[in-house]
C-alpha positions in Angstrom: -9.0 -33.2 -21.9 -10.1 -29.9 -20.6 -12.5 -27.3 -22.0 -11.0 -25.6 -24.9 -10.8 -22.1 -26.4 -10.3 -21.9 -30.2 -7.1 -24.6 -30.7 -6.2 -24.4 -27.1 -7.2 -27.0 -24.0 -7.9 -25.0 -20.8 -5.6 -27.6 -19.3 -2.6 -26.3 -21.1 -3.2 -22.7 -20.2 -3.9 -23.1 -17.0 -0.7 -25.2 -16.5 1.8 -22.2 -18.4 -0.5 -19.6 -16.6 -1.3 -20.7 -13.4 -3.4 -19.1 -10.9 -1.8 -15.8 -10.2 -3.3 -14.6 -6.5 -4.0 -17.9 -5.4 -3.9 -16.6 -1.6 -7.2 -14.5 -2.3 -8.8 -17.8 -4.2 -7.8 -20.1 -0.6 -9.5 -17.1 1.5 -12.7 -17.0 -0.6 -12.9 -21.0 -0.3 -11.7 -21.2 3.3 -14.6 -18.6 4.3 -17.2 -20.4 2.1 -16.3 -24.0 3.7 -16.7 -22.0 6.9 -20.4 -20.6 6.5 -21.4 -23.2 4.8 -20.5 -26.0 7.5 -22.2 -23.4 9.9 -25.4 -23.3 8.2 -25.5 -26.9 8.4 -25.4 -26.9 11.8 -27.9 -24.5 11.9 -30.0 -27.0 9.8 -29.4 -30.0 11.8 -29.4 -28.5 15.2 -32.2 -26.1 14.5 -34.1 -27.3 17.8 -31.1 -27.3 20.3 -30.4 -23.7 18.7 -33.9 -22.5 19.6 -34.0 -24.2 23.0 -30.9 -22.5 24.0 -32.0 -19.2 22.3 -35.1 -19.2 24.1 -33.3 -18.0 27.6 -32.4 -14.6 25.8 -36.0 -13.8 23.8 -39.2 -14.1 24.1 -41.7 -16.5 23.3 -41.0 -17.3 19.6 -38.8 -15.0 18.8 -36.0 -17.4 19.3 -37.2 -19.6 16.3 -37.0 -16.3 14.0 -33.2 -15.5 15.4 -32.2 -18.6 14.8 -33.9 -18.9 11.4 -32.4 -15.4 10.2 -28.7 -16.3 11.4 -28.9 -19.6 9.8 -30.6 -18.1 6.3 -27.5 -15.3 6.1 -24.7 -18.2 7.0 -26.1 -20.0 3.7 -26.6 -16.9 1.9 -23.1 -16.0 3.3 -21.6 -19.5 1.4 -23.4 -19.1 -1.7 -22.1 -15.3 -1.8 -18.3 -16.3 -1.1 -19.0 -19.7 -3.5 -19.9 -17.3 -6.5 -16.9 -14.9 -5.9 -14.3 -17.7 -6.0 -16.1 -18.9 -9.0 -15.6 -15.4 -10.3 -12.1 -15.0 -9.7 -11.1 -18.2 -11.2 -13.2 -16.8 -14.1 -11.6 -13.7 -14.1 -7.9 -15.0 -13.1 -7.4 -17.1 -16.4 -10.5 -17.7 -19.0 -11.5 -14.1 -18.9 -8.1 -12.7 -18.9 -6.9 -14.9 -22.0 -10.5 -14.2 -23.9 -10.1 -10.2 -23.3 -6.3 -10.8 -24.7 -7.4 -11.9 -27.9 -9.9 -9.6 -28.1 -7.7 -6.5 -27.2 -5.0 -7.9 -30.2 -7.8 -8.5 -32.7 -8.4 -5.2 -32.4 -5.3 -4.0 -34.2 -5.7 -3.8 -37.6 -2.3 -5.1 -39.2 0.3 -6.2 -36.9 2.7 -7.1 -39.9 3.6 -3.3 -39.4 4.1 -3.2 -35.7 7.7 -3.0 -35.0 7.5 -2.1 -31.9 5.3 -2.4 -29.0 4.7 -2.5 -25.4 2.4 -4.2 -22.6 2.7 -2.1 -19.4 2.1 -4.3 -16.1 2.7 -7.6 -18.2 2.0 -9.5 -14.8 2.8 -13.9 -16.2 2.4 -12.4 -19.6 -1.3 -13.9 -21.0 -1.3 -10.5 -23.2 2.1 -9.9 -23.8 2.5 -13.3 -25.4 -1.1 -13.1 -27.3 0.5 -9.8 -28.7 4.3 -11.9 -29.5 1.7 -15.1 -31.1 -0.1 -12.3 -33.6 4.0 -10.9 -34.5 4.5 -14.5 -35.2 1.9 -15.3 -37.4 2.1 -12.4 -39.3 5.9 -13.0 -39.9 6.5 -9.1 -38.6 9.8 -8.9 -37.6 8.8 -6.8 -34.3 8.9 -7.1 -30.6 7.2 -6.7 -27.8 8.2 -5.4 -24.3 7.0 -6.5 -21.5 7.0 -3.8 -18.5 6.5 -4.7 -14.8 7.2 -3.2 -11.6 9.3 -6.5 -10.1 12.1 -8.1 -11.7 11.1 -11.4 -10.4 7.1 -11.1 -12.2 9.3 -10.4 -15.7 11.5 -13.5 -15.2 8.5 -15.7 -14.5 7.0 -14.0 -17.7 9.8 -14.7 -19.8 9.5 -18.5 -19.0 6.0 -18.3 -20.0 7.2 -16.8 -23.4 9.6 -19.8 -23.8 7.1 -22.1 -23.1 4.2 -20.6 -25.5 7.0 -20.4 -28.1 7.0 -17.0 -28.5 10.4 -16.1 -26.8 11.6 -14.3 -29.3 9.3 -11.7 -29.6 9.4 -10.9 -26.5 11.5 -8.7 -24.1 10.8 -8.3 -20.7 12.4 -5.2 -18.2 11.6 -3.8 -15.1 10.4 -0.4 -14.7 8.5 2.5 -12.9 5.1 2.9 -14.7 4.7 6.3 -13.7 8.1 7.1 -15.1 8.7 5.0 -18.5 11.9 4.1 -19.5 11.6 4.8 -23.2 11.5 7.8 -25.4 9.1 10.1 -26.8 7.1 8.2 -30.1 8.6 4.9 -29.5 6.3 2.3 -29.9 3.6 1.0 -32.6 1.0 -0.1 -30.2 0.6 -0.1 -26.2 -1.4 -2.3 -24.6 -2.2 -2.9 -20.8 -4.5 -5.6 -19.0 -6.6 -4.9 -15.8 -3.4 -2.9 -14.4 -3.2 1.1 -14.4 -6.4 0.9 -11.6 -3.8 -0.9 -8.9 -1.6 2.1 -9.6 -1.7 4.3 -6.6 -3.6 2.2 -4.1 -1.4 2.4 -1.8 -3.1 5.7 -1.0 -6.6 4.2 -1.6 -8.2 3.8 -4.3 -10.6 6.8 -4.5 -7.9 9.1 -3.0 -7.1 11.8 -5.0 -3.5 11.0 -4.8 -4.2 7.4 -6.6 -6.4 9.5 -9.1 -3.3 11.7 -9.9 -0.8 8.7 -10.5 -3.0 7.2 -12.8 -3.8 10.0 -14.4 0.3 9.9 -14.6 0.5 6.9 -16.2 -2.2 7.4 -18.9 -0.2 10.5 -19.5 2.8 8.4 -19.9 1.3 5.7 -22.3 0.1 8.7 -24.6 4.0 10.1 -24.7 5.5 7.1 -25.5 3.2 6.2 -28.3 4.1 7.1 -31.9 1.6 9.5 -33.7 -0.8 7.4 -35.5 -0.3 4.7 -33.2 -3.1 2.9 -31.3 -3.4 1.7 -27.5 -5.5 -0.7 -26.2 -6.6 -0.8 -22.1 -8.4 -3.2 -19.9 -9.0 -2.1 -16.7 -11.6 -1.8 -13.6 -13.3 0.6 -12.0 -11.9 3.8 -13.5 -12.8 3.8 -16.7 -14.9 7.2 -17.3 -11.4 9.1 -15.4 -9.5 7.6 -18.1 -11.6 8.6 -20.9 -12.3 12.2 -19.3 -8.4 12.4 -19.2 -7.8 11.2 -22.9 -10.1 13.5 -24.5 -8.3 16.2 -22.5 -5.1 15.1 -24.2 -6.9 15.2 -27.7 -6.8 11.7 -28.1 -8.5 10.4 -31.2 -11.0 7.4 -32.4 -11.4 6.7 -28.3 -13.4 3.3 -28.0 -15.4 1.8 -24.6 -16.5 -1.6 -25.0 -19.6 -3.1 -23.1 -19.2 -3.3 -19.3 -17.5 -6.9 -18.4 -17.6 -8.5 -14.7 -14.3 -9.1 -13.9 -12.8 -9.5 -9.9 -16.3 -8.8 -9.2 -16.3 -5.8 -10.6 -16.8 -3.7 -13.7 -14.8 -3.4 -16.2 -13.9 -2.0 -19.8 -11.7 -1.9 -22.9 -11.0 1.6 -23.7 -8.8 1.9 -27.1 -7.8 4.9 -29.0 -5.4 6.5 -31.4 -2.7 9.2 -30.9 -2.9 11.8 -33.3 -1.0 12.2 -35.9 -1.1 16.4 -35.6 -3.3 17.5 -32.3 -5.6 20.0 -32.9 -7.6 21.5 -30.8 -11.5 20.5 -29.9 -13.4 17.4 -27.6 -13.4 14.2 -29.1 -16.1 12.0 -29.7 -16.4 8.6 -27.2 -17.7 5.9 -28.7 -19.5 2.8 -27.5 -18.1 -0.4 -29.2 -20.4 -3.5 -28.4 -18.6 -6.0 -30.6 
C-alpha cells in the first residue's frame, strides 16, 4: 500500500487523479537523465576531456574548463531532479492537501446550497467540496466550471468514481464572462487557476493583469452577500488582494507562502459584504 493521507492511500488518488501535465513531468526527467549521463562522462573521462581541451587553453586552464562544465552538468541534474520532484509534489499531494484545507475553511457547509469551483481542472477540489456536502447531509451542489468541455467530462468521471456524482455538476464556460447570475452562489472556490488566465499575452503584461483582474471581478458578482470565496493561486497574489480591497471586500485572508510548480503561492479567502460601505479593509495574515 501506498503512503496515505488521513483515510486515503496515495495509490488510490493517484489512480482517479492522475498526473495532469504529464508532458512537462517527461521533459524535466528527459533533461535530468540528459545532464546527468553527461556529468558522468565528464567523471569518467575527465583525462581525455583535458587532453583534448588542452589544444584550445593554456597550460592548466583546461583542467578548470573541464572541471567547471562538468560541476554545472551535475548541478544541472540535481536542479531538473528537484523540479520534477516538485511537480509531482505539487501535481497531486499538494493539490489534494491545499483542497482540504481551502474546504475546512468554510464554517458550515450544511447551509451551502449552492456553490462553484471555477477552473475545476480533474476535479481534486470540486469533489473535496461535493465529499464535505455529503457528509454534512446538505442537500446542495457544486458546479464545476472549465474552459474545455472535454476537462468537465473527464471531471465528472472522477466525481463518479469518488462517489460524489451527485453533488456535482460540471459545464463549460468563459471565466471572464460567467454564465450565472448576480448573488448566486454560497461559496466560490478556485485552485491554482485565475494566474493562467491571460497568459496568452504574458504573464506580466498588462493585458493578462486586466483579465484577471476581470475574473476576480467576476467571482465577487456572482457571490451572494455574506458569502465567502476561497483562492489558491501563484504568483499574483498581492494584485488580487490590492483589487479585493478596492471592491470593499471584507474578512480578506493570506495564508503562509507555499511552494508550489516552483513557485510561490497563497490562499487568499474573503467574504462579500452583506451592505458595502465605504473605507480600506484590513488584510490579514492567516498561518494556520
Amino acid at each position: 500500500m501506498g503512503k496515505t493521507t488521513g483515510n486515503r492511500d496515495w495509490t488510490q488518488i493517484y489512480a482517479i487523479y492522475g498526473i495532469e501535465q504529464w508532458q512537462t513531468l517527461v521533459f524535466l526527467l528527459f533533461h535530468a537523465f540528459f545532464f546527468s549521463l553527461l556529468s558522468l562522462l565528464f567523471l569518467i573521462y575527465f583525462d581525455q576531456i583535458c587532453f583534448f581541451l588542452d589544444s584550445f587553453f593554456l597550460s592548466g586552464a583546461a583542467r578548470l574548463a573541464a572541471g567547471f562544465t562538468g560541476a554545472v552538468t551535475a548541478l544541472s541534474a540535481v536542479c531538473l531532479l528537484f523540479a520534477a520532484a516538485n511537480f509531482v509534489y505539487s501535481d497531486v499531494p499538494l493539490q489534494y492537501e491545499m483542497a482540504q484545507r481551502m474546504v475546512s475553511s468554510v464554517g458550515d457547509w450544511s447551509c451551502v446550497k449552492t456553490a462553484l469551483d471555477l477552473g475545476c481542472g480533474r476535479g481534486i477540489l470540486l469533489n473535496a467540496v461535493a465529499t464535505q456536502l455529503k457528509k454534512t447531509g446538505s442537500s446542495g451542489r457544486v458546479v464545476g466550471l472549465d474552459r474545455s468541455k472535454r476537462t468537465t467530462l473527464s471531471t465528472l468521471r472522477t466525481a463518479k468514481l469518488e462517489g460524489v456524482q451527485e453533488y456535482v455538476t460540471c459545464r463549460e464556460g468563459d471565466v471572464k464572462t460567467l454564465p450565472f447570475g448576480d448573488n448566486y452562489f454560497d461559496v466560490v472556490v478556485s485552485s491554482v487557476f485565475v494566474h493562467t488566465v491571460g497568459k496568452e499575452h504574458g504573464q506580466k503584461s498588462v493585458e493578462a493583469a486586466a483579465e484577471r483582474m476581470r475574473v476576480l471581478g467576476e467571482i465577487v458578482r456572482v457571490v451572494k452577500p455574506g458569502g465567502l470565496c476561497v483562492v489558491w493561486d501563484l504568483l499574483h497574489v498581492p494584485e488580487y488582494v490590492r483589487r479585493l480591497q478596492e471592491l470593499k471586500m471584507e474578512d480578506i485572508r493570506v495564508s503562509e507562502r507555499v511552494t508550489a510548480f516552483m513557485a510561490g503561492s497563497h490562499i487568499v479567502s474573503f467574504r462579500k459584504p452583506s451592505e458595502l460601505v465605504a473605507g480600506p479593509r484590513e488584510v490579514r495574515l492567516d498561518w494556520r
